[in-house]
TORPA-4810 file (N, C-alpha, C, O; in nm, 3 decimals):
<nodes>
NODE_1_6.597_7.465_-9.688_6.715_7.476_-9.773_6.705_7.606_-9.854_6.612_7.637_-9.928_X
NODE_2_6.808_7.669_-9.831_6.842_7.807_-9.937_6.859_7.776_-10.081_6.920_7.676_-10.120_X
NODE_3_6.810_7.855_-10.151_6.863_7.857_-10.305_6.991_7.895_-10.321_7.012_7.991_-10.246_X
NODE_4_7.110_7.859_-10.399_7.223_7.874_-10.471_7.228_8.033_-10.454_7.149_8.106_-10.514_X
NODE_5_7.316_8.075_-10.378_7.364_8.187_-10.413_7.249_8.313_-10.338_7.257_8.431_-10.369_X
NODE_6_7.154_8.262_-10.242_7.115_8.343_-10.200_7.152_8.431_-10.066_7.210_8.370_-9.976_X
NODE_7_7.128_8.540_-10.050_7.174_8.582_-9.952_7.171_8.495_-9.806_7.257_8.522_-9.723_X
NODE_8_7.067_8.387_-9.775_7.117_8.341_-9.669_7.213_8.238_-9.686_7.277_8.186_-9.594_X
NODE_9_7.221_8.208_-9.823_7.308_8.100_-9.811_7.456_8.109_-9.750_7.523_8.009_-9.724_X
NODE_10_7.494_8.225_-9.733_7.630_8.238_-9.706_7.703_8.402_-9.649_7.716_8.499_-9.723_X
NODE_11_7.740_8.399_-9.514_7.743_8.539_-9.451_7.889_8.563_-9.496_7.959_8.464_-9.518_X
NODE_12_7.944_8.698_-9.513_8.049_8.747_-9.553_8.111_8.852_-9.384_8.079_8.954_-9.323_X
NODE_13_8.205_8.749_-9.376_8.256_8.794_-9.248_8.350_8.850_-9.264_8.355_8.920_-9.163_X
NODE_14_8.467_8.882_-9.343_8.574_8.980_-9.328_8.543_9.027_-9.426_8.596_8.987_-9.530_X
NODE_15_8.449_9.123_-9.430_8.412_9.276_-9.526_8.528_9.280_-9.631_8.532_9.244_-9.748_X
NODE_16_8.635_9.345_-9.538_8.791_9.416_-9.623_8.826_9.328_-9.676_8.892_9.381_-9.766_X
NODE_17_8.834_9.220_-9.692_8.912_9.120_-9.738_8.818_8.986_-9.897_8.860_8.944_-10.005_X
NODE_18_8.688_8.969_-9.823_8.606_8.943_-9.956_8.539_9.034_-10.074_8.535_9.039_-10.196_X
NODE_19_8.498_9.089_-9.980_8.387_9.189_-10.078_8.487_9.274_-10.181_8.409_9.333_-10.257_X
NODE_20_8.619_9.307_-10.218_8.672_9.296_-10.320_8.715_9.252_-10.400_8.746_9.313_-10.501_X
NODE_21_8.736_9.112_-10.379_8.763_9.020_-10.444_8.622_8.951_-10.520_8.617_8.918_-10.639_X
NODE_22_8.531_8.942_-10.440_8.359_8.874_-10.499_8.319_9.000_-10.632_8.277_8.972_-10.744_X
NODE_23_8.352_9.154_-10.571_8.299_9.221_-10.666_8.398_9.202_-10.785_8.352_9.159_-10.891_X
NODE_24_8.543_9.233_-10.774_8.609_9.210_-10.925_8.570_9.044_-11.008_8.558_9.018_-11.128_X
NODE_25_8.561_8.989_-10.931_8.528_8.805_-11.005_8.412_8.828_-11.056_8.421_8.792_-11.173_X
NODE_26_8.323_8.862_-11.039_8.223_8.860_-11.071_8.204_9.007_-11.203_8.136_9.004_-11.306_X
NODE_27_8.277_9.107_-11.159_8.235_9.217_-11.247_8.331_9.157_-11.375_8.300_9.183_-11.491_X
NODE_28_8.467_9.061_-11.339_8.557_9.075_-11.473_8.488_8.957_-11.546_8.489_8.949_-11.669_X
NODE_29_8.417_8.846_-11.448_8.341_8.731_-11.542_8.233_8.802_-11.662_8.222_8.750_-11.774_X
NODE_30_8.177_8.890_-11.635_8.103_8.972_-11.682_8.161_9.039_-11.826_8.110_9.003_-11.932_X
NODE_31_8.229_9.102_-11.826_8.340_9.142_-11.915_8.361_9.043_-11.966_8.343_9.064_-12.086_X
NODE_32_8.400_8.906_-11.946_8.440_8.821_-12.071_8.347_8.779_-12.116_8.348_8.747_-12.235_X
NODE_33_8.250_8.764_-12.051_8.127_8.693_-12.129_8.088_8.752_-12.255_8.069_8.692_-12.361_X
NODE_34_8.074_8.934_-12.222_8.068_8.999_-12.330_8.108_9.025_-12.408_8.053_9.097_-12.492_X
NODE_35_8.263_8.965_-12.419_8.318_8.954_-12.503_8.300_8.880_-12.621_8.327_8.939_-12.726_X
NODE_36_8.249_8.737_-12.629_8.202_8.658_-12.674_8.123_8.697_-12.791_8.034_8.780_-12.773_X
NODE_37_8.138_8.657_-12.885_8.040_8.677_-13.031_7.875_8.696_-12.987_7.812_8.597_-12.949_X
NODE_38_7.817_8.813_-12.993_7.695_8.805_-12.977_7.638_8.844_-12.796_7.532_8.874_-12.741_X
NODE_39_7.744_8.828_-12.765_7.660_8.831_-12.585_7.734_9.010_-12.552_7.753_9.058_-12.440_X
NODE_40_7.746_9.036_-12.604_7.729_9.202_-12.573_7.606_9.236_-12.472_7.595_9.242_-12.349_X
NODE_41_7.525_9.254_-12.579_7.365_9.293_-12.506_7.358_9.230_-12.346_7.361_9.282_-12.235_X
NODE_42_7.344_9.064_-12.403_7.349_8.956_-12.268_7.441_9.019_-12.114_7.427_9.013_-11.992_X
NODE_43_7.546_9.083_-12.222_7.682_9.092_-12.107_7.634_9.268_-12.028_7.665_9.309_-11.917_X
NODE_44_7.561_9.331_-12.124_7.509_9.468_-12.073_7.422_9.474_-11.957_7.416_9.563_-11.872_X
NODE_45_7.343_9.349_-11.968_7.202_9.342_-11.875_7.273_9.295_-11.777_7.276_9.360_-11.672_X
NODE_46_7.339_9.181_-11.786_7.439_9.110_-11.618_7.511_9.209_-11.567_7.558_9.188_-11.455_X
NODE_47_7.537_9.332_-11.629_7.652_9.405_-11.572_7.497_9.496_-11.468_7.497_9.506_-11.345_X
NODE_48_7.414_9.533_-11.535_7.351_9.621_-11.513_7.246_9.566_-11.362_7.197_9.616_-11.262_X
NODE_49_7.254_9.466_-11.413_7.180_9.347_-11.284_7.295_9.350_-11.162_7.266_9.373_-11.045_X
NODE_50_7.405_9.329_-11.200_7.490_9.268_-11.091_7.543_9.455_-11.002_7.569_9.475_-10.884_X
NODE_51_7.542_9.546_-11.106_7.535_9.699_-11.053_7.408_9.734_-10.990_7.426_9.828_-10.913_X
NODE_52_7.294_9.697_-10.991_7.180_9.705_-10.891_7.191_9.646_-10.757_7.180_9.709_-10.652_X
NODE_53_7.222_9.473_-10.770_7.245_9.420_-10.691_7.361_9.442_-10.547_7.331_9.412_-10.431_X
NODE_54_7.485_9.498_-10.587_7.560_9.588_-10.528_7.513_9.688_-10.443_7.523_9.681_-10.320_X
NODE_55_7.445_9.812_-10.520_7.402_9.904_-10.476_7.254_9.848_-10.336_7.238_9.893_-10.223_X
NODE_56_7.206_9.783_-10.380_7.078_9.728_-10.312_7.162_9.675_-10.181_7.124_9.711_-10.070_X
NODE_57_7.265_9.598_-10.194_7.326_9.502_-10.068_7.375_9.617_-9.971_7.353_9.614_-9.850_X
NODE_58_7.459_9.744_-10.052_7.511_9.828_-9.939_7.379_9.945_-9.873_7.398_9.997_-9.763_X
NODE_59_7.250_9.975_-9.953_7.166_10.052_-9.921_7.072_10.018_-9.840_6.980_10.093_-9.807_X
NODE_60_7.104_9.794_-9.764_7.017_9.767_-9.698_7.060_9.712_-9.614_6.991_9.624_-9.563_X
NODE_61_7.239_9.749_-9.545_7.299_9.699_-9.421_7.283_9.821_-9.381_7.312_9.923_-9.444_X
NODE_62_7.200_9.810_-9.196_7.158_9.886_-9.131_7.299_9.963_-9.072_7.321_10.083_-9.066_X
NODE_63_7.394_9.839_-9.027_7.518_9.882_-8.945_7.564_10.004_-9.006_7.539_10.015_-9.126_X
NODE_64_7.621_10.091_-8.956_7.661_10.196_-9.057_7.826_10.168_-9.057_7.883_10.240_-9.139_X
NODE_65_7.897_10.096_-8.998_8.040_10.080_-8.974_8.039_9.957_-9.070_8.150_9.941_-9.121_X
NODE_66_7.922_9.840_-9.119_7.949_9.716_-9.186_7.936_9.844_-9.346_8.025_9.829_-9.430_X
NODE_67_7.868_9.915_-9.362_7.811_9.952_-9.464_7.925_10.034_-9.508_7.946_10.049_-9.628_X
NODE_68_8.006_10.091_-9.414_8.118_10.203_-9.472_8.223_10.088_-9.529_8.276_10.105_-9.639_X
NODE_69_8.250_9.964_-9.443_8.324_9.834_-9.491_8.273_9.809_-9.613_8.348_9.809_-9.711_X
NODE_70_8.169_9.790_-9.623_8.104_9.711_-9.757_8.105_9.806_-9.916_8.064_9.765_-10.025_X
NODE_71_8.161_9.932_-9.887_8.108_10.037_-9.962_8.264_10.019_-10.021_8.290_9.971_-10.132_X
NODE_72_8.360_10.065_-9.925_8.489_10.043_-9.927_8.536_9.927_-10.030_8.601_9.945_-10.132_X
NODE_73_8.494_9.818_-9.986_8.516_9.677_-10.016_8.487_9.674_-10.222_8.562_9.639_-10.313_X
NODE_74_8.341_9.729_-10.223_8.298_9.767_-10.342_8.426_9.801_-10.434_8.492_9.729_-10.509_X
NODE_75_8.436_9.950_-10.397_8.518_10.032_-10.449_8.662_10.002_-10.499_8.724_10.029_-10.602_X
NODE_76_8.699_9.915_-10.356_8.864_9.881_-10.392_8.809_9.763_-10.488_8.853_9.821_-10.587_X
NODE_77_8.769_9.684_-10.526_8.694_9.620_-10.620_8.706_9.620_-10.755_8.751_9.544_-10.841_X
NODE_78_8.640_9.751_-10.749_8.607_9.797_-10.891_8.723_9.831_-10.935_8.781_9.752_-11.009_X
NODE_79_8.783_9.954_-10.902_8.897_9.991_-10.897_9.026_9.914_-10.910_9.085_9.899_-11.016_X
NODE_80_9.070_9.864_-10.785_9.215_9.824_-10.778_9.215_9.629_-10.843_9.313_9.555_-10.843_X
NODE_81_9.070_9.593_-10.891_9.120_9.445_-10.905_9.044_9.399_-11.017_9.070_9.290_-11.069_X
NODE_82_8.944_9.479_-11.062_8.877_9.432_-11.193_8.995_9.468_-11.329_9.100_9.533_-11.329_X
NODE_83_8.926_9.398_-11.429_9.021_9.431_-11.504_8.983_9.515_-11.662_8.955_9.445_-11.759_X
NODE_84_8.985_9.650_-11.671_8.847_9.727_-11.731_8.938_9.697_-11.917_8.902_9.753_-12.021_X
NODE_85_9.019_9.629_-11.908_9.102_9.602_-12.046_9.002_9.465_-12.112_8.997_9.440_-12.232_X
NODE_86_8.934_9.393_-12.012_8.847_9.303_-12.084_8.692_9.392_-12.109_8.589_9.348_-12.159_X
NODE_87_8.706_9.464_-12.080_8.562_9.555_-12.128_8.551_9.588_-12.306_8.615_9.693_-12.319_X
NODE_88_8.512_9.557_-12.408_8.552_9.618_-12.544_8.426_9.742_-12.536_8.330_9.745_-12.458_X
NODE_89_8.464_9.836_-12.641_8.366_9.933_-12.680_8.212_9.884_-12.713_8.122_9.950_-12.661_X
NODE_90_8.187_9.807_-12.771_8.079_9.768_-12.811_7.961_9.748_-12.652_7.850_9.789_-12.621_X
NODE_91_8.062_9.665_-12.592_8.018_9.618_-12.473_7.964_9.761_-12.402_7.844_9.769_-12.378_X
NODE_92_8.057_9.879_-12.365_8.017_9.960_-12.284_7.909_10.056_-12.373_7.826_10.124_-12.312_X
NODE_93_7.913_10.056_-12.471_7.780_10.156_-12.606_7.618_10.004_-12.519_7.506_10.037_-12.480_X
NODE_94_7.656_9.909_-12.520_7.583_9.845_-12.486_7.532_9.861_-12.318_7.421_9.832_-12.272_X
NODE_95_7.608_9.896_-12.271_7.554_9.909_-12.074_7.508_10.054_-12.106_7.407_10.066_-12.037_X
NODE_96_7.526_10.175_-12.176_7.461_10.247_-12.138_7.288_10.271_-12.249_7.185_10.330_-12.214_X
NODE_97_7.312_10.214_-12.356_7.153_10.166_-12.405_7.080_10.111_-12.263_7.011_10.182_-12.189_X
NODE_98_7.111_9.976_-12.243_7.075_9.909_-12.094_7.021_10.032_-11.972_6.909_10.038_-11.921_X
NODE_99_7.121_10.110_-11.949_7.101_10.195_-11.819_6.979_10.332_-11.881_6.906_10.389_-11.799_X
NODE_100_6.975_10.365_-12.024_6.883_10.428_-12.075_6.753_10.380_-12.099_6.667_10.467_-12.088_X
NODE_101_6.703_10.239_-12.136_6.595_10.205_-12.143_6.526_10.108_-12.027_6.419_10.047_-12.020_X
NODE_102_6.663_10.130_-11.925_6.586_10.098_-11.770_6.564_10.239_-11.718_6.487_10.233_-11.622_X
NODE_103_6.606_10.370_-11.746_6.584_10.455_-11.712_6.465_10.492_-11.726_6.410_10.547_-11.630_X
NODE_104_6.367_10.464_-11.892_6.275_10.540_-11.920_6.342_10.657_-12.030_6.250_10.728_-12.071_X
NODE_105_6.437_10.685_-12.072_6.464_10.756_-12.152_6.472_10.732_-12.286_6.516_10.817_-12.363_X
NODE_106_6.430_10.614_-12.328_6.442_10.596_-12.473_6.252_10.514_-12.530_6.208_10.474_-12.637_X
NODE_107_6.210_10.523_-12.426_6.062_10.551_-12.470_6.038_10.639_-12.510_5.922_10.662_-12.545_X
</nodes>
């Protein structure tokens, strides 16, 4: 038995058609969370986790025709279906602290 949500648990067969929709649900759940009194930080690290995780899924499909789909899929995603009006300022001062002290730059 697979764990919840792991990659074997579940294959994504029409590229064009999920993988923009999974990335905005998931990137705009993100955004509201951080909205929330206090889960800024919380909401910085999930964004920053779930932006690794992305990058990792398209940098380790071999196909190069699933990977141009999957890249695509990303993009129209981010772009045409998230919704960057639930993002507040605090939240984004918060993802790039996050992306700086995973960098190594604020040691």
């Amino acid at each position: 038995m697979t764990p919840f949500l792991s990659p074997q648990s579940f294959q994504i067969t029409l590229t064009s058609d999920e993988v923009p929709v999974i990335t905005a649900l998931l990137t705009n759940i993100i955004f509201l969370y951080s909205s929330l009194d206090g889960q800024a930080m919380p909401g910085a690290m999930a964004l920053t986790s779930w932006t690794d995780k992305l990058v990792d899924a398209h940098r380790r499909t071999a196909d190069l025709n699933r990977r141009q789909e999957l890249g695509d899929g990303i993009v129209k995603g981010l772009t045409e279906r998230t919704e960057p009006g639930l993002a507040t300022r605090e939240f984004t001062a918060k993802v790039q602290i996050v992306g700086a002290l995973r960098n190594g730059e604020c040691v």
